[in-house]
N, C-alpha and C positions, 0 to 999 in steps of 0.2 A: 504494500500500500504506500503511496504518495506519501500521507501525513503520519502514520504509522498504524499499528496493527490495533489501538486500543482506541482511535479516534471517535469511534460510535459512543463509548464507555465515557470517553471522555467529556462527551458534549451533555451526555446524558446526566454526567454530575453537576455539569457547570449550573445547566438549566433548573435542574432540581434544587439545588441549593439555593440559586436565585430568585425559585418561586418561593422558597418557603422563609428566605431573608426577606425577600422586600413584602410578604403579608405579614409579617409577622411586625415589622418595621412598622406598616400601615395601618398597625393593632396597637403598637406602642405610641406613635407618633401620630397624633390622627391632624389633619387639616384645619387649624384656626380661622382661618380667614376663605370659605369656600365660595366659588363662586357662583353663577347663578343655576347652573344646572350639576355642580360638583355636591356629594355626600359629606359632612363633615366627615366621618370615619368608615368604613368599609363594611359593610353585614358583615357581621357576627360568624354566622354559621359556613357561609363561603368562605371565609379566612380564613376558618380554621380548617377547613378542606381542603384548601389550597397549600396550604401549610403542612397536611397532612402528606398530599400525594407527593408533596416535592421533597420533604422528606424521605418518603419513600424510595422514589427514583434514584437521588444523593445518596443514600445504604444501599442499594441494590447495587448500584454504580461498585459505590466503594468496595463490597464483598468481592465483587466482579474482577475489580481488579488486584483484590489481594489472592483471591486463590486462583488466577491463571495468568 
């Protein structure tokens, strides 16, 4: 492979980590000044699912690449 043999693994953590940092960010940190069609803070229930599977993906990932 071009970029290397673990490049699917690899994207697949970046991504996953990234969904469940910035809900989680978006849970801690909500929107003081929102605009006119903007939510102060993100549903509840979605964030934490979102939080959830990107998790997921980010462990999945990581096993992946420690045991091959």
């Amino acid at each position: 492979m071009i970029l290397g043999e673990n490049l699917v693994v690899l994207l697949v953590m970046a991504l996953g980590g990234a969904l469940a940092v910035g809900n989680f960010l978006a849970l801690v940190r909500p929107n003081h000044a929102p605009g006119h069609d903007e939510l102060e803070r993100p549903p509840l229930g979605r964030a934490l699912a979102m939080i959830a599977v990107g998790l997921l993906a980010a462990v999945w990932a990581l096993v992946s690449l420690m045991t091959g």
